[in-house]
C-alpha positions in Angstrom: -21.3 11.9 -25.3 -25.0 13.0 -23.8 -24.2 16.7 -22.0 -25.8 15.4 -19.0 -22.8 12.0 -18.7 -20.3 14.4 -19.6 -21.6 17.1 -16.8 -21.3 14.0 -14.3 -17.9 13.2 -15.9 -16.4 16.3 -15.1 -18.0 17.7 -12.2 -20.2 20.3 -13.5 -23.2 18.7 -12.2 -25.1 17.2 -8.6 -27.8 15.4 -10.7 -26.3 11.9 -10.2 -25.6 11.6 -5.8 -27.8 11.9 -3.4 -27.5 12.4 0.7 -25.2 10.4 3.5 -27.7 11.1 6.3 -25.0 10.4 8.5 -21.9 12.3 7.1 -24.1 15.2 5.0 -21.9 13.7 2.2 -23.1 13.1 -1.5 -22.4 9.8 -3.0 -23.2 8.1 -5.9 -26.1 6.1 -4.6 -24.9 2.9 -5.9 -21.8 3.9 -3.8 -23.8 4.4 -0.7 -25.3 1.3 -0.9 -22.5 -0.8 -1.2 -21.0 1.2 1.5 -23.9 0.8 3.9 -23.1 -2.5 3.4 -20.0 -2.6 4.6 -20.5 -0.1 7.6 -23.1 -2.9 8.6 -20.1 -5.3 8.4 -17.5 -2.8 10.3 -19.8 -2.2 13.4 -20.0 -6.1 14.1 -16.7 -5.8 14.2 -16.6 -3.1 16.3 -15.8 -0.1 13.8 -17.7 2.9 12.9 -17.3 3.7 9.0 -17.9 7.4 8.5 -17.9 9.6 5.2 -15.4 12.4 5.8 -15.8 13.7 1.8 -17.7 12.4 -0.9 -18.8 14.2 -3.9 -16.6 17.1 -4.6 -18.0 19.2 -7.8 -15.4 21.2 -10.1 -15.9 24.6 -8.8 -14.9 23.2 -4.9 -11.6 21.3 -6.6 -10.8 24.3 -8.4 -11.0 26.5 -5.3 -8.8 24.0 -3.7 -6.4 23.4 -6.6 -6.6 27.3 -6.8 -5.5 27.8 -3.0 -2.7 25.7 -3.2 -1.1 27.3 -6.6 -1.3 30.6 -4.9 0.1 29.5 -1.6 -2.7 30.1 0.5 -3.4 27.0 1.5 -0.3 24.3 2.1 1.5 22.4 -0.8 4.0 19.1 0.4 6.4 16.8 -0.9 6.5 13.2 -0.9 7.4 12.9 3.0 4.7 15.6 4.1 7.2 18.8 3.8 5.6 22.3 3.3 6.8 23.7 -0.2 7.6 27.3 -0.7 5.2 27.7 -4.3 6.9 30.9 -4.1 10.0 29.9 -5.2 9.0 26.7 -7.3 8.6 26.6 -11.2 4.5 26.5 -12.9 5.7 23.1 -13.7 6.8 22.0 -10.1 4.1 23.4 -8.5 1.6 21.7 -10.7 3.0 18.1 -10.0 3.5 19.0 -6.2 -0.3 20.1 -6.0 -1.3 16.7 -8.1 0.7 14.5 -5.7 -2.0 15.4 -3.2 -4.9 16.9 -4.3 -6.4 15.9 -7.7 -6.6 18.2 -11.0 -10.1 19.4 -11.7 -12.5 17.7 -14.2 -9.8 14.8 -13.3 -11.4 13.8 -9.8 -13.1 10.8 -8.9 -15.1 13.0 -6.4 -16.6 14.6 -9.0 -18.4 11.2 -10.2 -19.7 10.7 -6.5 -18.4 6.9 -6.9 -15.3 8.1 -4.7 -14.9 9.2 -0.7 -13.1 9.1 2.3 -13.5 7.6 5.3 -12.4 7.2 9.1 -13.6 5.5 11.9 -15.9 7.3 14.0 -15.4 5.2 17.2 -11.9 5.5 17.6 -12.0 9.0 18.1 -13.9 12.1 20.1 -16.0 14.0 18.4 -13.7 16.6 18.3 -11.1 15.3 16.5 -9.5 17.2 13.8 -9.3 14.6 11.3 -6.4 15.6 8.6 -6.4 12.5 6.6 -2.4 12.2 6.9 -0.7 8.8 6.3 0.3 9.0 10.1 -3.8 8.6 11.2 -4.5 5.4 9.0 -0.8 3.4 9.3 -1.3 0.6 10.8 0.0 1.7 14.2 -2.1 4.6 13.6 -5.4 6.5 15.2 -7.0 5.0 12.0 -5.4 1.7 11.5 -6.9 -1.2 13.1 -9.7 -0.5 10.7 -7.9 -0.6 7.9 -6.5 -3.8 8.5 -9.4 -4.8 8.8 -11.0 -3.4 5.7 -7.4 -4.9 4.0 -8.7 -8.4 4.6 -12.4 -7.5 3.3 -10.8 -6.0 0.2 -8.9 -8.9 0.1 -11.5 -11.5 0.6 -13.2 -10.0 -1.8 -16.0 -8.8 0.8 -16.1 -5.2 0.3 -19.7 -4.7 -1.8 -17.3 -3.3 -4.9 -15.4 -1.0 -2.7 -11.9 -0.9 -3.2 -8.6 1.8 -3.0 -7.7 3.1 -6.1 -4.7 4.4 -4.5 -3.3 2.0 -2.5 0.2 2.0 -3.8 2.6 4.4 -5.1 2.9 4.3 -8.6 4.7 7.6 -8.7 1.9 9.7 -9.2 -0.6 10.0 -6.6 0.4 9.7 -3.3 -1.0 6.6 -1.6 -4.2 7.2 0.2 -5.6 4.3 2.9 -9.2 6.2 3.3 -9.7 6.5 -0.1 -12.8 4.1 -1.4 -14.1 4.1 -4.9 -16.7 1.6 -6.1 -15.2 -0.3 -8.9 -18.3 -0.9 -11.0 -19.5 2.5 -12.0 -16.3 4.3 -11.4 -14.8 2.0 -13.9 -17.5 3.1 -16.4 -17.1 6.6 -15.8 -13.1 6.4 -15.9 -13.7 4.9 -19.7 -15.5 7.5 -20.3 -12.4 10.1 -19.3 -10.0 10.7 -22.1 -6.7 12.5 -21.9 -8.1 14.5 -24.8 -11.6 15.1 -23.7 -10.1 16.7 -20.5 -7.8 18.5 -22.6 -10.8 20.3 -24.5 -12.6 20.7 -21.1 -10.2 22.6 -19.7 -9.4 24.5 -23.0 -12.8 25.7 -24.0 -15.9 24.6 -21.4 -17.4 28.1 -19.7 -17.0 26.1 -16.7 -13.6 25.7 -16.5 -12.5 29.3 -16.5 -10.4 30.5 -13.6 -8.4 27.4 -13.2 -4.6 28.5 -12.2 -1.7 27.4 -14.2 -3.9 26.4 -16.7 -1.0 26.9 -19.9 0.7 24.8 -17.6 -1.8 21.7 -16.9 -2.2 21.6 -20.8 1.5 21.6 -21.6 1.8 18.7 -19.3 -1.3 16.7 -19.7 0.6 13.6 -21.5 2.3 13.5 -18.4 -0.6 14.3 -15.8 -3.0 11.9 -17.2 -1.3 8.9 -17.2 0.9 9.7 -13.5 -2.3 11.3 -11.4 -5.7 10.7 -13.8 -5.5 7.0 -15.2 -5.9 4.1 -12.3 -4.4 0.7 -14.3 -6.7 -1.7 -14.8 -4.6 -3.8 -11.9 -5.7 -1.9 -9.1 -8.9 -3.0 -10.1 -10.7 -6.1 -8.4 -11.0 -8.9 -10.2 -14.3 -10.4 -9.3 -16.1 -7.3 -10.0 -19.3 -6.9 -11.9 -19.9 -4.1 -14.5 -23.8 -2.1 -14.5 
């Protein structure tokens, strides 16, 4: 693999995304077309699409991965309890960080294809947005414009934009403002192995400093498959590949 693609693959590099003038955000720019395209669509509608977190390189996952393994910055369960890491195993506190936040060199983020979003007219400018299941059910601060962006998805009138995490499938939890555009992020997810994350994480300068790192290893024919690997279902059908 060319060191540049792999740099993209795991995060190591910016080279590939450029500026959301709106949001400050760095998308893939394929990804910022398609989703200017459908922020066109959403304010006819009455909506306001805005980028709350795009690309995401390894060092910033790993400071957040790192945060939550040391218990400075909250860890959950399934039904949004805080954990005490404290008194939790490497092994449970490796699959309670993954449930939320994803393993780095294993992010979608890092490819720039990847981001989440809110709608910008349905609340002040001060809102603290916390991307919570609460904000974007349907009865929720969030959720008129997701039922909306359902039926787009649906209709298959999203630009390419879909929600690689829209179920549970017993790894990641299921995230509404999650978008990822299918064509190049399914490109760049054949391009992720189990094992060439394995060898990442094991040797690449880059990768040093990662927390429970004996851990992730021991468990990666587990992690990969649960919170890495999206099935080729929860892609769209009528995509088209670049």
């Amino acid at each position: 693999m060319h060191q540049l693609l792999k740099n993209i693959l795991f995060g190591f590099t910016d080279a590939h995304v450029i500026l959301e003038p709106v949001s400050g955000q760095l998308m893939h720019p394929e990804a910022l077309t398609a989703f200017d395209q459908l922020r066109r669509d959403a304010r006819l509608a009455g909506f306001d699409p805005k980028v709350v977190s795009g690309f995401r390189d390894f060092a910033r996952q790993r400071t957040i991965w790192n945060a939550k393994a040391c218990g400075q910055r909250p860890v959950f369960d399934s039904e949004g309890r805080e954990l005490d890491v404290a008194r939790m195993s490497p092994e449970e506190i490796v699959f309670a960080i993954l449930r939320w936040s994803a393993l780095p060199g294993g992010s979608r983020h890092h490819w720039g294809t990847d981001f989440d979003v809110i709608d910008a007219a349905a609340v002040p400018e001060d809102f603290r947005v916390q991307l919570t299941p609460e904000e974007v059910a349907d009865e929720g601060v969030f959720g008129p414009f997701h039922c909306w962006l359902d039926e787009r998805i649906a209709e298959g009138k999203s630009y390419g934009l879909f929600r690689p995490y829209a179920v549970d499938r017993g790894g990641v939890a299921p995230e509404r403002w999650h978008l990822s555009y299918a064509p190049r992020a399914r490109e760049f997810q054949d391009l992720l192995t189990e094992q060439a994350l394995l060898e990442q994480i094991l040797s690449c300068e880059q990768t040093q400093g990662l927390t429970l790192t004996e851990c992730i290893c021991d468990q990666m024919p587990e992690i990969f498959p649960r919170f890495i690997a999206v099935p080729d279902a929860a892609y769209p059908t009528n995509i088209t590949r670049l």
